[in-house]
C-alpha positions as CSV (number, residue, x, y, z in Angstrom):
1,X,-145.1,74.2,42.0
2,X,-144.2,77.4,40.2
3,X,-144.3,79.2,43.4
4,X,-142.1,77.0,45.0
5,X,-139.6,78.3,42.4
6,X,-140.7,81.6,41.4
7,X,-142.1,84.2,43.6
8,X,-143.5,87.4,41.6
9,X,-142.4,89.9,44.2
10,X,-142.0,92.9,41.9
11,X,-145.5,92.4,40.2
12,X,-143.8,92.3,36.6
13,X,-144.4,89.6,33.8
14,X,-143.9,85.9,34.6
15,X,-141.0,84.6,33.0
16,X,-141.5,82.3,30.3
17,X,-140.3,78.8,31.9
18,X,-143.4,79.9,34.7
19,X,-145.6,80.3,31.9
20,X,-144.6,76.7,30.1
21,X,-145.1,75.3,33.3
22,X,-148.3,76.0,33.8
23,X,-149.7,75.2,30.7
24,X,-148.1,71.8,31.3
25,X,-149.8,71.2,34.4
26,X,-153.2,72.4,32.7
27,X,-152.6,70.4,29.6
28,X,-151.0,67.2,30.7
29,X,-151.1,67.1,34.2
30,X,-154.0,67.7,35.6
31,X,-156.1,65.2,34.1
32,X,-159.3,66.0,35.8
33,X,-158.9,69.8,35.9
34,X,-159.4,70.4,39.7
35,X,-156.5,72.3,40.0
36,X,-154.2,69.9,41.8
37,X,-152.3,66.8,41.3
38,X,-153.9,63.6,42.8
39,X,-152.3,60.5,43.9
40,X,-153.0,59.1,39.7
41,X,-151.6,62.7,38.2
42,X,-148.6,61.8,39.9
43,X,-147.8,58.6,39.5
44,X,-149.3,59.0,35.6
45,X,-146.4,61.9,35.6
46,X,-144.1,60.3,36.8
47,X,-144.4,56.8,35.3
48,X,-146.3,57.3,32.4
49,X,-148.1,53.9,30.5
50,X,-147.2,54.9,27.1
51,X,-143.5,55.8,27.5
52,X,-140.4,53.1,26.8
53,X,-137.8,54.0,29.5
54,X,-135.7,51.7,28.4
55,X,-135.6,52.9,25.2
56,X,-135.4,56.3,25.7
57,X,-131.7,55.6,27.4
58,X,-130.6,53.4,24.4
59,X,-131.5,56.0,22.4
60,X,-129.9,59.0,24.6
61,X,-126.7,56.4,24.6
62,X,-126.5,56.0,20.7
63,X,-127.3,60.0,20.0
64,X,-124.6,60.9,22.8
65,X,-122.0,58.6,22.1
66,X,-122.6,57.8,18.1
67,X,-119.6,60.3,16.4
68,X,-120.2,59.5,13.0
69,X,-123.9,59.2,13.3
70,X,-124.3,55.8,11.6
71,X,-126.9,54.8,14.5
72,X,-123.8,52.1,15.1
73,X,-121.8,51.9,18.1
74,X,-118.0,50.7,17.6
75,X,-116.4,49.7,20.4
76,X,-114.2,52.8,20.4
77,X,-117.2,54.9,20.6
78,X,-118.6,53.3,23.7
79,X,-114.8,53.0,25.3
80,X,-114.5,56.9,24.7
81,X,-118.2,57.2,26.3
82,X,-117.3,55.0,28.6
83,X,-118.4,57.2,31.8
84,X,-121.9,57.7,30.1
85,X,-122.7,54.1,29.7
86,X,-120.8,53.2,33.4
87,X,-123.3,55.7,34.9
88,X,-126.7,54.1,33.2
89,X,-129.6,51.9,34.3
90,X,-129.4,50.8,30.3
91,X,-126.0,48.8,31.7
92,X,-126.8,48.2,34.6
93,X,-124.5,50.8,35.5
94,X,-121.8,49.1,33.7
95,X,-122.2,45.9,35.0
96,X,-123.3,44.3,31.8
97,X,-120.2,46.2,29.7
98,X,-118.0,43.3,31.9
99,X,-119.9,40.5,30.2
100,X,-118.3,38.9,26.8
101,X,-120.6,40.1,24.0
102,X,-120.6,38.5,20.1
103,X,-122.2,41.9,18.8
104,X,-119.1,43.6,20.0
Protein backbone atom coordinates (compact mmCIF):
# COMPACT_ATOMS: atom_id res chain seq x y z
CA UNK A 1 0.00 0.00 0.00
CA UNK A 2 2.80 2.50 0.82
CA UNK A 3 4.07 2.10 -2.62
CA UNK A 4 0.95 2.83 -4.09
CA UNK A 5 1.56 6.24 -2.46
CA UNK A 6 5.05 6.68 -2.05
CA UNK A 7 7.72 5.65 -4.44
CA UNK A 8 11.41 6.07 -2.96
CA UNK A 9 12.98 7.13 -6.27
CA UNK A 10 15.81 9.17 -4.82
CA UNK A 11 16.95 6.36 -2.32
CA UNK A 12 16.70 8.95 0.67
CA UNK A 13 14.81 8.27 4.15
CA UNK A 14 11.18 7.23 4.11
CA UNK A 15 9.00 9.84 5.30
CA UNK A 16 7.48 9.38 8.53
CA UNK A 17 3.64 8.85 7.53
CA UNK A 18 5.47 5.62 5.28
CA UNK A 19 7.07 4.55 8.34
CA UNK A 20 3.59 4.72 10.67
CA UNK A 21 2.14 2.94 8.01
CA UNK A 22 3.99 0.10 8.08
CA UNK A 23 4.18 -0.53 11.48
CA UNK A 24 0.35 -0.35 11.40
CA UNK A 25 0.04 -3.03 8.94
CA UNK A 26 2.72 -5.17 10.98
CA UNK A 27 1.09 -4.44 14.33
CA UNK A 28 -2.61 -4.41 13.59
CA UNK A 29 -3.18 -5.57 10.38
CA UNK A 30 -1.64 -8.32 9.47
CA UNK A 31 -2.93 -10.58 11.97
CA UNK A 32 -1.21 -13.70 10.82
CA UNK A 33 2.14 -12.11 9.86
CA UNK A 34 2.38 -13.40 6.21
CA UNK A 35 2.95 -10.28 4.79
CA UNK A 36 -0.41 -9.57 3.20
CA UNK A 37 -3.85 -8.74 3.92
CA UNK A 38 -6.41 -11.67 3.62
CA UNK A 39 -9.95 -11.62 2.92
CA UNK A 40 -10.39 -11.48 7.40
CA UNK A 41 -7.49 -8.64 7.69
CA UNK A 42 -9.71 -6.75 5.67
CA UNK A 43 -12.87 -6.96 6.60
CA UNK A 44 -11.47 -7.08 10.46
CA UNK A 45 -9.94 -3.49 9.18
CA UNK A 46 -12.44 -2.27 7.94
CA UNK A 47 -15.32 -3.33 10.19
CA UNK A 48 -13.68 -4.08 13.30
CA UNK A 49 -15.81 -6.29 16.27
CA UNK A 50 -14.83 -4.19 19.03
CA UNK A 51 -15.55 -0.63 17.70
CA UNK A 52 -19.06 1.44 18.30
CA UNK A 53 -19.67 3.30 14.90
CA UNK A 54 -22.38 4.69 16.05
CA UNK A 55 -20.95 6.08 18.83
CA UNK A 56 -17.93 7.28 17.47
CA UNK A 57 -20.28 9.86 15.24
CA UNK A 58 -22.32 11.00 18.34
CA UNK A 59 -19.32 11.64 19.85
CA UNK A 60 -17.53 13.46 16.79
CA UNK A 61 -21.15 15.47 16.68
CA UNK A 62 -21.05 16.60 20.36
CA UNK A 63 -17.03 17.39 20.29
CA UNK A 64 -17.60 19.37 16.89
CA UNK A 65 -20.62 21.16 17.53
CA UNK A 66 -20.52 21.43 21.64
CA UNK A 67 -19.25 25.44 21.99
CA UNK A 68 -19.29 25.59 25.58
CA UNK A 69 -18.20 22.17 26.13
CA UNK A 70 -20.88 21.13 28.59
CA UNK A 71 -21.18 17.58 26.66
CA UNK A 72 -24.94 19.24 26.05
CA UNK A 73 -26.31 20.16 22.79
CA UNK A 74 -28.75 23.28 22.66
CA UNK A 75 -30.64 23.57 19.99
CA UNK A 76 -28.67 26.62 18.75
CA UNK A 77 -25.66 24.53 18.70
CA UNK A 78 -26.96 21.91 16.45
CA UNK A 79 -28.90 24.72 14.20
CA UNK A 80 -25.45 26.52 13.80
CA UNK A 81 -23.98 22.84 13.01
CA UNK A 82 -26.55 22.21 11.09
CA UNK A 83 -24.58 21.10 7.88
CA UNK A 84 -22.55 18.61 10.13
CA UNK A 85 -25.48 16.71 11.44
CA UNK A 86 -27.46 17.09 7.79
CA UNK A 87 -24.44 15.31 6.26
CA UNK A 88 -24.36 12.19 9.00
CA UNK A 89 -25.36 8.50 9.12
CA UNK A 90 -25.99 9.48 13.09
CA UNK A 91 -29.25 11.45 11.49
CA UNK A 92 -29.90 9.65 9.07
CA UNK A 93 -28.57 12.39 7.06
CA UNK A 94 -30.89 14.74 8.57
CA UNK A 95 -33.83 12.90 8.22
CA UNK A 96 -34.44 12.33 11.89
CA UNK A 97 -33.61 16.36 12.70
CA UNK A 98 -37.41 16.73 10.81
CA UNK A 99 -39.01 14.55 13.46
CA UNK A 100 -40.67 16.37 16.80
CA UNK A 101 -38.28 15.49 19.66
CA UNK A 102 -39.23 16.13 23.66
CA UNK A 103 -35.34 16.22 24.54
CA UNK A 104 -35.18 19.22 22.29
Amino acid sequence: FPADMFANEEGGPEPDWVITEREQFSDFRDLNKDGKMDKDEIQHWILPQDYDHALAEARHLVYESDVDKDQKLTKEEVLDNWNMFVGSQATNYGEDLTRNHDEL
